[in-house]
PATI-887471 format. One record per residue: residue number from 1; residue in one letter; x negated, y negated, z negated of N, C-alpha, C in turn. Coordinates in Angstrom, 3 decimals. Last residue first. Layout:
N
+-----+-----+----------+----------+----------+----------+----------+----------+----------+----------+----------+
!   n ! res !   n.east !  n.north !     n.up !  ca.east ! ca.north !    ca.up !   c.east !  c.north !     c.up !
+-----+-----+----------+----------+----------+----------+----------+----------+----------+----------+----------+
! NUM !   A !        X !        Y !        Z !        X !        Y !        Z !        X !        Y !        Z !
...
+-----+-----+----------+----------+----------+----------+----------+----------+----------+----------+----------+
This chain:
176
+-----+-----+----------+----------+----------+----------+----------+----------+----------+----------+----------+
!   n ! res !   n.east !  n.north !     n.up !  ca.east ! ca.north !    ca.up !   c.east !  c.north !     c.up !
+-----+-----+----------+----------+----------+----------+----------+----------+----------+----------+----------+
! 176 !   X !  -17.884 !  -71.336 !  -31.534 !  -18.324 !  -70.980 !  -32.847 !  -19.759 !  -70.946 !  -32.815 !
! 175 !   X !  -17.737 !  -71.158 !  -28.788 !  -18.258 !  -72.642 !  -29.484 !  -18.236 !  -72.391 !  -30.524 !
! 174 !   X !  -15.933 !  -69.293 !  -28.193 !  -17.319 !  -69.227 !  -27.505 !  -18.353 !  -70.116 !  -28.228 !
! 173 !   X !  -13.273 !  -69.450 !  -29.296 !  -14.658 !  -68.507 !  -30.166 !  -16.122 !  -68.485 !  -29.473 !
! 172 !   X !  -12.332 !  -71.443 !  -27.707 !  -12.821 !  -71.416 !  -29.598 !  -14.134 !  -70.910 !  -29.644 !
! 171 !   X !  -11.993 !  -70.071 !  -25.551 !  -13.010 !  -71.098 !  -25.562 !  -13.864 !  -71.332 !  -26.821 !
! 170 !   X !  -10.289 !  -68.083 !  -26.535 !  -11.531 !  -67.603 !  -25.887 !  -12.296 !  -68.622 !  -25.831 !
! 169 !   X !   -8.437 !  -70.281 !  -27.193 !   -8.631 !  -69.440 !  -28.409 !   -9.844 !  -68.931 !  -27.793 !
! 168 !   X !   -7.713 !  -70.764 !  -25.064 !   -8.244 !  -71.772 !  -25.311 !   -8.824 !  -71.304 !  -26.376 !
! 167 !   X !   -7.339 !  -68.467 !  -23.037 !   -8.121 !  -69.433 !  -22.940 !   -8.437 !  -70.257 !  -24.186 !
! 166 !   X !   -5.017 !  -66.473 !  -23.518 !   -5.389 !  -67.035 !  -24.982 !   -6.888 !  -67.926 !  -24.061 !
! 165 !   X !   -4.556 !  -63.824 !  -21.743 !   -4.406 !  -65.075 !  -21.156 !   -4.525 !  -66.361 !  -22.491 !
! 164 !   X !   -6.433 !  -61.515 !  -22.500 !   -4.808 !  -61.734 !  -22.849 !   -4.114 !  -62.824 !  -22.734 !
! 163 !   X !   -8.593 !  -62.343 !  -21.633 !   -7.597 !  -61.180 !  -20.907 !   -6.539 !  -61.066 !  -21.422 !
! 162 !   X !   -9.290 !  -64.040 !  -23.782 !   -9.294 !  -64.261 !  -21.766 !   -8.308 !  -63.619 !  -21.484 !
! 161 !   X !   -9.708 !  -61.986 !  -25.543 !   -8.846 !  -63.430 !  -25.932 !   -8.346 !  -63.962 !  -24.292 !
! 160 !   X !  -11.532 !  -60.523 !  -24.544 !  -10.218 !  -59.913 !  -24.694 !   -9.374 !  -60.935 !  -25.481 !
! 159 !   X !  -14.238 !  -62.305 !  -24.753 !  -12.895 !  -61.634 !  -23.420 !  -11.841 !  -60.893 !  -23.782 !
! 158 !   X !  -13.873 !  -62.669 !  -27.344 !  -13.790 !  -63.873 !  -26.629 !  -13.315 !  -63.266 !  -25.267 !
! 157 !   X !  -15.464 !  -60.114 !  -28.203 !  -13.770 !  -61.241 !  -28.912 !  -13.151 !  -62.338 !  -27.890 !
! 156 !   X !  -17.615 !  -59.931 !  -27.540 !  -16.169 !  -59.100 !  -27.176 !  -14.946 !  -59.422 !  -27.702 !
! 155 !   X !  -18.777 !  -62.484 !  -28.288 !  -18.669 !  -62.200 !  -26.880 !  -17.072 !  -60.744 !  -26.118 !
! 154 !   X !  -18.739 !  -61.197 !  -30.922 !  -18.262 !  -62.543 !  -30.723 !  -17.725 !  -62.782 !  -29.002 !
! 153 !   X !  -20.611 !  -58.849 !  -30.565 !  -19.259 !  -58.883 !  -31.136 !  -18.435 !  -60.276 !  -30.589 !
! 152 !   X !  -22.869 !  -60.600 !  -29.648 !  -22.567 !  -59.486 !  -28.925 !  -20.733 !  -59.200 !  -29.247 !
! 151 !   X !  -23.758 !  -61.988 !  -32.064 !  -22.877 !  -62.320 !  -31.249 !  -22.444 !  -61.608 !  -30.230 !
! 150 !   X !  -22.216 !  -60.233 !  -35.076 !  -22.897 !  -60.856 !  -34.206 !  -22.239 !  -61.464 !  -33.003 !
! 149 !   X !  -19.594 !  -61.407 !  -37.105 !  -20.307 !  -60.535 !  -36.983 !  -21.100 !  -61.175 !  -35.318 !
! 148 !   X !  -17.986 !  -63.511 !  -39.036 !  -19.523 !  -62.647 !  -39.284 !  -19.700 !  -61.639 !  -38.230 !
! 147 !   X !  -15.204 !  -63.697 !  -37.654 !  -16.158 !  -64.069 !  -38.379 !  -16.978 !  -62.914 !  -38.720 !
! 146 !   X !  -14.176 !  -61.063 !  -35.604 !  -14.359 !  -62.597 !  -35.316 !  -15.555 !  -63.150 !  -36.158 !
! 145 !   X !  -14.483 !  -57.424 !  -34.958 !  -14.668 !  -58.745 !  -36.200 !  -14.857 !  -60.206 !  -35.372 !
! 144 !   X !  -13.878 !  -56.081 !  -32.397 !  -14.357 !  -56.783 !  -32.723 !  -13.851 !  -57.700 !  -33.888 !
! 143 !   X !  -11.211 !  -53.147 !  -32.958 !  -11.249 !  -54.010 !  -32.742 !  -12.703 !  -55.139 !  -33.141 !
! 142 !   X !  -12.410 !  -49.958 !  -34.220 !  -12.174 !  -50.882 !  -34.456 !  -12.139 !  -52.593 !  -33.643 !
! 141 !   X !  -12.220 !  -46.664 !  -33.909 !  -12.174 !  -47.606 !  -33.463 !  -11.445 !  -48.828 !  -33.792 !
! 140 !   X !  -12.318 !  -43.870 !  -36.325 !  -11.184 !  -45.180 !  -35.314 !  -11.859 !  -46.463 !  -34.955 !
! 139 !   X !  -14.200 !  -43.643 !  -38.049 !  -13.354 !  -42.838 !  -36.851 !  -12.924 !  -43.152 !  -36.251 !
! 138 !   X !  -15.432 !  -45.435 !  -39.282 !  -14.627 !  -44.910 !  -40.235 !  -13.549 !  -44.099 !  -39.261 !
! 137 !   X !  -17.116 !  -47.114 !  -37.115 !  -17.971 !  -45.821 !  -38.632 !  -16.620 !  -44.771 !  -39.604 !
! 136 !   X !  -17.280 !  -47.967 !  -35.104 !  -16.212 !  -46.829 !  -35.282 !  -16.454 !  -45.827 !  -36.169 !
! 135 !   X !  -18.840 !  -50.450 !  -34.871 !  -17.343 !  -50.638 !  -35.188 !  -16.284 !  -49.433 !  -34.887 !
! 134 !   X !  -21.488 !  -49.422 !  -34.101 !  -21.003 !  -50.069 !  -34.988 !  -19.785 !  -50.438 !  -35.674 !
! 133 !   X !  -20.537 !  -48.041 !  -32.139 !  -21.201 !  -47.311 !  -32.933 !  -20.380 !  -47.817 !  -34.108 !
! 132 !   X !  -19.611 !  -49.789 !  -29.868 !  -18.924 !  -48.747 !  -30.651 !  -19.299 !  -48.128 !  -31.774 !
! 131 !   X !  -22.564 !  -51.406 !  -30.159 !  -21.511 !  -51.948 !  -30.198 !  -20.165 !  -51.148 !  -30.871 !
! 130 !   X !  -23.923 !  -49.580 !  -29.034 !  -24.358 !  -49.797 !  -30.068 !  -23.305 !  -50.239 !  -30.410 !
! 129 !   X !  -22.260 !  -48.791 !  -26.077 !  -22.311 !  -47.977 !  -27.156 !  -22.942 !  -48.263 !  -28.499 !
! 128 !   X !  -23.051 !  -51.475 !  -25.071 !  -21.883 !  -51.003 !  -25.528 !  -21.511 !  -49.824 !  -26.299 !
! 127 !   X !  -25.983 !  -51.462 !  -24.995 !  -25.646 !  -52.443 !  -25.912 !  -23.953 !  -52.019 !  -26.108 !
! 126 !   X !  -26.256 !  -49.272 !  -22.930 !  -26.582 !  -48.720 !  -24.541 !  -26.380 !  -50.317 !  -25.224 !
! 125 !   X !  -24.738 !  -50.665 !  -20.790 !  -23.948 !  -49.033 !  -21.604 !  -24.866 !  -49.014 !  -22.785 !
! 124 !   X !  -24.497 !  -53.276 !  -19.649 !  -25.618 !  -52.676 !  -20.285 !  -24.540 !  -51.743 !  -21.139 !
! 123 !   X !  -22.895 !  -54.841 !  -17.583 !  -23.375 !  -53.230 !  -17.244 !  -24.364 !  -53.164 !  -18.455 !
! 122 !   X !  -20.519 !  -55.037 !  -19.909 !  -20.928 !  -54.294 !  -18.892 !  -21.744 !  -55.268 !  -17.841 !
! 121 !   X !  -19.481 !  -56.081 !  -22.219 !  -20.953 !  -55.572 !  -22.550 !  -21.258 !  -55.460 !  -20.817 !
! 120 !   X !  -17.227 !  -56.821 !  -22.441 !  -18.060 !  -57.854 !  -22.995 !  -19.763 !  -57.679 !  -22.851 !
! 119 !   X !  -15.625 !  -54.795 !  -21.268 !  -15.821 !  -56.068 !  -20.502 !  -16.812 !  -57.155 !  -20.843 !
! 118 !   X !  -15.762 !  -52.926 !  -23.223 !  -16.756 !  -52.529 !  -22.252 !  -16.593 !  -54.063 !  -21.021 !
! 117 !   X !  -14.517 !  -54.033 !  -25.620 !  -15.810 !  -54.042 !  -25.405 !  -16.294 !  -53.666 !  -24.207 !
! 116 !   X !  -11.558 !  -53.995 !  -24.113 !  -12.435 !  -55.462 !  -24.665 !  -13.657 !  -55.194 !  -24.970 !
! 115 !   X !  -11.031 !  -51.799 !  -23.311 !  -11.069 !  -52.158 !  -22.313 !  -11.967 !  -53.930 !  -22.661 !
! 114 !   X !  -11.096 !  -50.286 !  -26.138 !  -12.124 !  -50.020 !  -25.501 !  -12.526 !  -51.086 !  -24.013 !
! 113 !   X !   -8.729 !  -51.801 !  -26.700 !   -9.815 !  -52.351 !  -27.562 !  -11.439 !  -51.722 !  -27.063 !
! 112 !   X !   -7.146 !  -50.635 !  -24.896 !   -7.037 !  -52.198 !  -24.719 !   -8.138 !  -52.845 !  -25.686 !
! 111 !   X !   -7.000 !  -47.714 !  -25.361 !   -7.557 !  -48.284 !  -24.109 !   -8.191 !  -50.056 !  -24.193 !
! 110 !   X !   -7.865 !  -47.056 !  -28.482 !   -6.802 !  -47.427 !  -27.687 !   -7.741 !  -47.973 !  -26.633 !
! 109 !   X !   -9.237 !  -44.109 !  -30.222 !   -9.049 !  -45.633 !  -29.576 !   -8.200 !  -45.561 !  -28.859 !
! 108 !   X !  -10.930 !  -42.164 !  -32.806 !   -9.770 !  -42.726 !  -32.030 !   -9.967 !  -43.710 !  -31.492 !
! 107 !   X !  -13.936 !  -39.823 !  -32.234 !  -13.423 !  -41.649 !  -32.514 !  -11.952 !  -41.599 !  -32.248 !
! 106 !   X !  -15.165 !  -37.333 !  -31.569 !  -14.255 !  -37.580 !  -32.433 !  -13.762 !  -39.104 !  -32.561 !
! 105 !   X !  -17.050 !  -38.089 !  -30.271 !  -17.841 !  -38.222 !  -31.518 !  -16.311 !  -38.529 !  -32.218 !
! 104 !   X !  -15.993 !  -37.456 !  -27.682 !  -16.813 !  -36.198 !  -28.254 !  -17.392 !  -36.239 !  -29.324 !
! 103 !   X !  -14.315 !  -39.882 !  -27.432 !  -14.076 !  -38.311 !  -27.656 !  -15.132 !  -37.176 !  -28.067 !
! 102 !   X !  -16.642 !  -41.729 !  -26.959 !  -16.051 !  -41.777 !  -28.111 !  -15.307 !  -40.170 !  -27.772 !
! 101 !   X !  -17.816 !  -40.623 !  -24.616 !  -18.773 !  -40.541 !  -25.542 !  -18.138 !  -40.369 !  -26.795 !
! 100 !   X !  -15.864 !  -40.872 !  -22.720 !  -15.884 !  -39.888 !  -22.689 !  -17.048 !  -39.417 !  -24.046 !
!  99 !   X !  -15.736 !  -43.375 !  -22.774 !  -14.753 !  -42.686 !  -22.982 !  -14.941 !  -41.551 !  -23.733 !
!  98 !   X !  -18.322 !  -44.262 !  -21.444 !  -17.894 !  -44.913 !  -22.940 !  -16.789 !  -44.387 !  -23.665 !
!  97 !   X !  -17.692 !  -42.966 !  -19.078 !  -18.669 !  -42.720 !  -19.606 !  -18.528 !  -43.201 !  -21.392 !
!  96 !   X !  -15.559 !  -45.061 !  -18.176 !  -15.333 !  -43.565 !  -18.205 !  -16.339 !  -42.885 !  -19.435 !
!  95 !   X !  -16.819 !  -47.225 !  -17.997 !  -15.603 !  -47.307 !  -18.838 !  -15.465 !  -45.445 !  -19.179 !
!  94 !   X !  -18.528 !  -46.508 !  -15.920 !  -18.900 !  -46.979 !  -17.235 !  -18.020 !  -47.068 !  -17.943 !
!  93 !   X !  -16.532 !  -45.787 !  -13.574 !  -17.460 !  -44.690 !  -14.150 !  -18.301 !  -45.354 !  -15.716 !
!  92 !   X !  -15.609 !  -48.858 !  -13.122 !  -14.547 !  -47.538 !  -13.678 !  -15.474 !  -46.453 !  -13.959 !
!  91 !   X !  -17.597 !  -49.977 !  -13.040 !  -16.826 !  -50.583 !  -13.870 !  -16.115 !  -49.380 !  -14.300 !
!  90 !   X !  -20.693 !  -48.435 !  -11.464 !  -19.728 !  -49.450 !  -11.121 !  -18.797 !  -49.392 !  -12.601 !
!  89 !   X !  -24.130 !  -49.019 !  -12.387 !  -22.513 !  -47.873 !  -12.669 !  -21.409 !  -48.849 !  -12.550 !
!  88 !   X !  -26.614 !  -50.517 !  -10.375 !  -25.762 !  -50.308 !  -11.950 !  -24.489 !  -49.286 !  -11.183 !
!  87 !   X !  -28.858 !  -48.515 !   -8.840 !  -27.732 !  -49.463 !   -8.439 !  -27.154 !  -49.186 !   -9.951 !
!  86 !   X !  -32.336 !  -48.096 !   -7.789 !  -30.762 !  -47.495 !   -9.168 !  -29.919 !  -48.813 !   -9.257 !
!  85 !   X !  -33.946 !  -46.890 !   -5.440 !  -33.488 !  -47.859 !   -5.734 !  -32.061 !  -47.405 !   -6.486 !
!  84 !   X !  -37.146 !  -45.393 !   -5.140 !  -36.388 !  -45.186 !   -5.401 !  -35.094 !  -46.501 !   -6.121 !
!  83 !   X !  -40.295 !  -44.939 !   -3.427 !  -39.289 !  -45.791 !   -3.864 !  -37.800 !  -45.363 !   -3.961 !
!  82 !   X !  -43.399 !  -43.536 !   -3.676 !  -42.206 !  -43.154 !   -3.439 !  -41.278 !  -44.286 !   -4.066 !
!  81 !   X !  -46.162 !  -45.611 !   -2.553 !  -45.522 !  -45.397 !   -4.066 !  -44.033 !  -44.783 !   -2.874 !
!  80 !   X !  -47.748 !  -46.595 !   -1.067 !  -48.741 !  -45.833 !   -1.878 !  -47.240 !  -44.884 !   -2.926 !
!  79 !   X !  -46.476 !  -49.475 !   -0.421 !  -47.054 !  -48.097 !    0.914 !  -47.417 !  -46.899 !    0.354 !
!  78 !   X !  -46.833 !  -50.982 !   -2.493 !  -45.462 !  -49.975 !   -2.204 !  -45.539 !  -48.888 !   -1.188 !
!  77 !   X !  -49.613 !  -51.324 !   -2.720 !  -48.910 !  -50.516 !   -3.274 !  -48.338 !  -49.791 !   -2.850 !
!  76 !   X !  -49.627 !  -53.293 !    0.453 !  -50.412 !  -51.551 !    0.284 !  -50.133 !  -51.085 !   -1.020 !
!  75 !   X !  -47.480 !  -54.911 !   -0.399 !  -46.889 !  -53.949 !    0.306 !  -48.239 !  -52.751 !   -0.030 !
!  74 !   X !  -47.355 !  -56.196 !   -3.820 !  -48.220 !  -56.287 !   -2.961 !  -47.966 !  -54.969 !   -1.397 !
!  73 !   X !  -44.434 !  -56.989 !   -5.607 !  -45.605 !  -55.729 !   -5.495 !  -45.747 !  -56.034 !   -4.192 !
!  72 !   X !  -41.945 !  -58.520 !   -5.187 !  -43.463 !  -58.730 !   -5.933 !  -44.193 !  -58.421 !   -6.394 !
!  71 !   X !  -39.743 !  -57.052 !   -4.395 !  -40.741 !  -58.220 !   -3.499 !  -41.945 !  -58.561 !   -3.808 !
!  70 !   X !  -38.825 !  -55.673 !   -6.475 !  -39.599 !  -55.226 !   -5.127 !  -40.746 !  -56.013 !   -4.538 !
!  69 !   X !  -38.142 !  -56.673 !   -9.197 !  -38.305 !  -57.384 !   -8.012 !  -39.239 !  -56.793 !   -6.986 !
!  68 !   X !  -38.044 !  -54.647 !  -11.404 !  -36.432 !  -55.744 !  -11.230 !  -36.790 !  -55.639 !   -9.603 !
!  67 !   X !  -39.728 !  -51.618 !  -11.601 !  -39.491 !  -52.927 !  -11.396 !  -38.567 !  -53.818 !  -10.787 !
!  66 !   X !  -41.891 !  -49.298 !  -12.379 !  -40.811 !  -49.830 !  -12.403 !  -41.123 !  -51.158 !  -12.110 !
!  65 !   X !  -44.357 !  -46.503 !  -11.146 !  -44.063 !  -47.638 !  -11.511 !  -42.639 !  -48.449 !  -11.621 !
!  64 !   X !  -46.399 !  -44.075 !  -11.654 !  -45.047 !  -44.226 !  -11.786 !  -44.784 !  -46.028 !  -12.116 !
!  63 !   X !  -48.989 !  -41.659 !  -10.896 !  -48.366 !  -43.128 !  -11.127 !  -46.841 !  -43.596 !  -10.961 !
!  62 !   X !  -50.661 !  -39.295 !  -11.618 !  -49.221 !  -39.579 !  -10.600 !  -49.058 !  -41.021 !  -11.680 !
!  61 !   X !  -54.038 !  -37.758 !  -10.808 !  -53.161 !  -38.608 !  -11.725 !  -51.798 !  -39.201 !  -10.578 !
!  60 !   X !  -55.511 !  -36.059 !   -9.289 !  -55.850 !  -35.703 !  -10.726 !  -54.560 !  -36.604 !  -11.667 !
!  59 !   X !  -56.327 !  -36.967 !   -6.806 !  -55.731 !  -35.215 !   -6.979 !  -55.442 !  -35.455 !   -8.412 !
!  58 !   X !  -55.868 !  -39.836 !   -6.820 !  -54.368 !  -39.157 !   -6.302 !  -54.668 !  -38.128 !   -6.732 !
!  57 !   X !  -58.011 !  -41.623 !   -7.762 !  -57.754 !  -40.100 !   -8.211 !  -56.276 !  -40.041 !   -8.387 !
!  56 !   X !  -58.468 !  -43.132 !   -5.856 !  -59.448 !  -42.857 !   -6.416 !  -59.048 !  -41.585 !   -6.825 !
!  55 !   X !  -55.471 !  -44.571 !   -5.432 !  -56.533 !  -43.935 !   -3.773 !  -57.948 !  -43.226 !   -4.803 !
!  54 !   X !  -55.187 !  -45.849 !   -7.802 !  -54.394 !  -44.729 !   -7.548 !  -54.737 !  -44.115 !   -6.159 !
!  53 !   X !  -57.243 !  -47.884 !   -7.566 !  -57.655 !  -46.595 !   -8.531 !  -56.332 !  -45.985 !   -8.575 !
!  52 !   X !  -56.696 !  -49.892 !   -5.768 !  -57.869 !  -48.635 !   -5.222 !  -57.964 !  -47.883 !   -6.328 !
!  51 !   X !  -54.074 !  -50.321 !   -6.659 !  -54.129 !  -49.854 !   -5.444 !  -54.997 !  -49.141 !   -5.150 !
!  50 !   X !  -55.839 !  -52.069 !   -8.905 !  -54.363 !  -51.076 !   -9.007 !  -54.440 !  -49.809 !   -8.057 !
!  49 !   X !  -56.101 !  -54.052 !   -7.483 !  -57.152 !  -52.878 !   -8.034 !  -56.789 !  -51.618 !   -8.614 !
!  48 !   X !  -54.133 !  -55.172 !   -6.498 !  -54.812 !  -54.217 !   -5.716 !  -56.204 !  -53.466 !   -5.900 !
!  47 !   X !  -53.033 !  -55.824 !   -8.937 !  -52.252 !  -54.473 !   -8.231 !  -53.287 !  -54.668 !   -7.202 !
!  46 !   X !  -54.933 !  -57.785 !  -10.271 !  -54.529 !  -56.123 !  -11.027 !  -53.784 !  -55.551 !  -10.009 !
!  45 !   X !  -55.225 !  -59.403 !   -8.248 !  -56.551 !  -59.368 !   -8.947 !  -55.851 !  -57.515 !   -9.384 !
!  44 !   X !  -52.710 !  -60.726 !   -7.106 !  -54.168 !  -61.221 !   -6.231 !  -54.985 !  -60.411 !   -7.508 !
!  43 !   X !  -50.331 !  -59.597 !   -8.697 !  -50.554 !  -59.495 !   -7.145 !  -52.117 !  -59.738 !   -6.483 !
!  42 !   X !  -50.960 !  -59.415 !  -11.716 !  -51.018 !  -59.862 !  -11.186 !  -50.834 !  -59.567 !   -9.717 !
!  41 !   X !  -47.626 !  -57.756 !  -12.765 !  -48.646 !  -57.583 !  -12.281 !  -48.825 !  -58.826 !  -11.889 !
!  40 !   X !  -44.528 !  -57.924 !  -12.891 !  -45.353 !  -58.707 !  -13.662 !  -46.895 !  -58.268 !  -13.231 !
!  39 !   X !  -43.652 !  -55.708 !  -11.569 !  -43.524 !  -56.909 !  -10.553 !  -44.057 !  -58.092 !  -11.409 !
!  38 !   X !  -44.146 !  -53.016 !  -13.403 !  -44.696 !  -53.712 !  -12.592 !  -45.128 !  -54.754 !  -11.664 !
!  37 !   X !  -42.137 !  -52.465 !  -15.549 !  -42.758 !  -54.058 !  -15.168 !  -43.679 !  -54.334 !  -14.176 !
!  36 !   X !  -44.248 !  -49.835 !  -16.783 !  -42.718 !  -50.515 !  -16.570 !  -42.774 !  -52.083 !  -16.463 !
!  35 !   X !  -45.955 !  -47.528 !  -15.630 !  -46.241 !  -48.847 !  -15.669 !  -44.738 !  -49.458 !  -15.410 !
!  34 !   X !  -46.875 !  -44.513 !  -16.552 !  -46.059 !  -44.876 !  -16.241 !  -46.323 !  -47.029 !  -16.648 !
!  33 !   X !  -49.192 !  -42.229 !  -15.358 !  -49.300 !  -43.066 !  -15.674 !  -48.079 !  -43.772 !  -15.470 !
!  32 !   X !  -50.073 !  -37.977 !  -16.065 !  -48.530 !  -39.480 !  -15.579 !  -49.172 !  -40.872 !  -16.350 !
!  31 !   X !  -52.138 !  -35.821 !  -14.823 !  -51.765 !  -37.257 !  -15.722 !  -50.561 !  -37.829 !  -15.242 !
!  30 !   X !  -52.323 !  -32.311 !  -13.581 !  -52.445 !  -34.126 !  -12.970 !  -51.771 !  -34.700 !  -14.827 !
!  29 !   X !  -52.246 !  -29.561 !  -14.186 !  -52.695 !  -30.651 !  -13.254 !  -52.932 !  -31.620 !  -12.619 !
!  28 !   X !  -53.186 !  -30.480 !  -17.632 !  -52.431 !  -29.393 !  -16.749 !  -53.565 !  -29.969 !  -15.461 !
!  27 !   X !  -55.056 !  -32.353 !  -18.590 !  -54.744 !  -30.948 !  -19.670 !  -53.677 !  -29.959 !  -18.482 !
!  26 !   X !  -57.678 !  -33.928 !  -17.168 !  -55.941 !  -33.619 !  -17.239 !  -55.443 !  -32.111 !  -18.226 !
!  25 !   X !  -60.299 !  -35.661 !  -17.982 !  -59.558 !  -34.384 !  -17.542 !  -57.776 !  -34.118 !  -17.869 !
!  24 !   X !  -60.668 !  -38.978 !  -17.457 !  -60.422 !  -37.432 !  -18.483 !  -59.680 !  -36.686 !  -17.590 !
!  23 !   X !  -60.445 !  -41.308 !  -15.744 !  -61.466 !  -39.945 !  -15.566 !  -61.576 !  -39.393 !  -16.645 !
!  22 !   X !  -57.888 !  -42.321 !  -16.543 !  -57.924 !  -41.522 !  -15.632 !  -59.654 !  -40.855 !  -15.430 !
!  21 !   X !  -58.629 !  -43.848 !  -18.959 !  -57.823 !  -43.337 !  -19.110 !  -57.962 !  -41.884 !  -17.844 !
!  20 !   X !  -60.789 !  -45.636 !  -17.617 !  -61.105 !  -44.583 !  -18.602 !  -60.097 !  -43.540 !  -18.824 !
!  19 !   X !  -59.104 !  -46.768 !  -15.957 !  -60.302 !  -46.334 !  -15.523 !  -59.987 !  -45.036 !  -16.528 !
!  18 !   X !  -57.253 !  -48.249 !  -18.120 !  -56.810 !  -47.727 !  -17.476 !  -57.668 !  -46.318 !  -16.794 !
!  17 !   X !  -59.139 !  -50.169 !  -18.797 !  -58.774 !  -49.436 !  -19.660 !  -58.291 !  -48.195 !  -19.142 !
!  16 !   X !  -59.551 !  -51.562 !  -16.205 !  -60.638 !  -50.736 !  -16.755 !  -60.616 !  -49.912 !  -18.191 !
!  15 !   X !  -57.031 !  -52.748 !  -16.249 !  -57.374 !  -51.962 !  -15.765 !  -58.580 !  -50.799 !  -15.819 !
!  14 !   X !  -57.003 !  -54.958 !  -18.096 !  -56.227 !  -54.016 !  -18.606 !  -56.714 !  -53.049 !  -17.106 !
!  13 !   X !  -58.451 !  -56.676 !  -17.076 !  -59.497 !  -55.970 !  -17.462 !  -58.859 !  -54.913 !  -18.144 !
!  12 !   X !  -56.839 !  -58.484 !  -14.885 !  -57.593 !  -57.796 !  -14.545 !  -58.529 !  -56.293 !  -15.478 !
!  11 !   X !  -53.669 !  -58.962 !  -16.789 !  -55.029 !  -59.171 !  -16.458 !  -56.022 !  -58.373 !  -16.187 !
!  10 !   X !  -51.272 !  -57.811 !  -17.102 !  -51.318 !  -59.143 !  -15.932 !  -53.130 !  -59.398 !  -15.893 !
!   9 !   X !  -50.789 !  -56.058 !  -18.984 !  -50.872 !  -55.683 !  -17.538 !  -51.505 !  -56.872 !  -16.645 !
!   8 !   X !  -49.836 !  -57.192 !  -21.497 !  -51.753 !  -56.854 !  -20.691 !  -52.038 !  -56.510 !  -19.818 !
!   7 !   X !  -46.899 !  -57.758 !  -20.491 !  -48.272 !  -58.586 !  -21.067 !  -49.735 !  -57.895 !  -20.678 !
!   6 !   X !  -45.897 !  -56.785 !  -17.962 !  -45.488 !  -58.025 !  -18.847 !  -46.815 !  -58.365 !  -19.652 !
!   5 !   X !  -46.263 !  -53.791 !  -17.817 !  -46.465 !  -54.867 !  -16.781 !  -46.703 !  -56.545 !  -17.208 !
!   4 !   X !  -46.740 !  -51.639 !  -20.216 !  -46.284 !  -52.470 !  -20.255 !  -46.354 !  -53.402 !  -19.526 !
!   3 !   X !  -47.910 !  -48.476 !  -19.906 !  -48.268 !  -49.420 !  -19.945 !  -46.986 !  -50.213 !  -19.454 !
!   2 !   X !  -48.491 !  -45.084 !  -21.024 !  -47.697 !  -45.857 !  -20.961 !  -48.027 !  -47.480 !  -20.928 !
!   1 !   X !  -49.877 !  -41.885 !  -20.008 !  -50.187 !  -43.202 !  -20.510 !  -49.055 !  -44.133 !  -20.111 !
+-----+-----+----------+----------+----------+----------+----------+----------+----------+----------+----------+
């Protein structure tokens, strides 16, 4: 079961959905309940009811929870939950990674037009690979479009205007 922290999570009675969910029988040996957003929980009403229906049926169901802000899960959760902390991909292994994607889909590029999208995007790798996608339909890698194209594009225009010391031209295109 997949639940969303952010919206119906926050109220008490998305739990008794939940209930139901966990007294069915498990088709192996246990259920995955995955809850992304958890630090959107309420704290005073849904995570520590939360709390007594993952103590209810630990033999039968594994809970999995995500979340930006540690801090704002209730500690008898986090007492309850294996924690695991994912640090972004530093600069040179994401550049790498974006490299290493266009070679294997065949793309040509030059460093200096890969080195302008992955500055415009980083750290989100699947908005930079949408990004390549988009502008390497005809094999080669293509420099960001100025006019028309989004703003994601616009944003990779504008640092590699920076980085080629063009400030005022990078200012331009920020105020388009």
């Amino acid at each position: 079961m997949y639940a969303n922290g952010s919206k119906e999570a926050r109220k008490v009675e998305w739990v008794d959905k939940l209930i139901s969910f966990c007294q069915t029988m498990p088709y192996g040996d246990f259920k995955v309940v995955l809850i992304d957003e958890a630090d959107y929980m309420n704290p005073s009403s849904v995570q520590p009811a939360l709390r007594n229906l993952m103590e209810d049926y630990s033999q039968t169901v594994r809970f999995i929870l995500t979340c930006n802000y540690k801090n704002q899960i209730i500690p008898p959760l986090i007492s309850r939950c294996q924690g695991f902390h994912i640090v972004k991909t530093d600069h040179t292994e994401f550049t790498a990674r974006v490299a290493t994607v266009l070679v294997s889909e065949n793309v040509e590029f030059d460093l200096d037009t890969l080195d302008s999208y992955v500055r415009g995007t980083y750290p989100d790798l699947r908005k930079c690979l949408n990004q390549l996608q988009v502008n390497s339909n005809t094999g080669k890698l293509l420099p960001a479009q100025a006019q028309g194209s989004s703003e994601h594009e616009l944003l990779i225009e504008a640092a590699s205007l920076f980085k080629n010391g063009k400030i005022l031209e990078g200012r331009q295109q920020l105020m388009q």
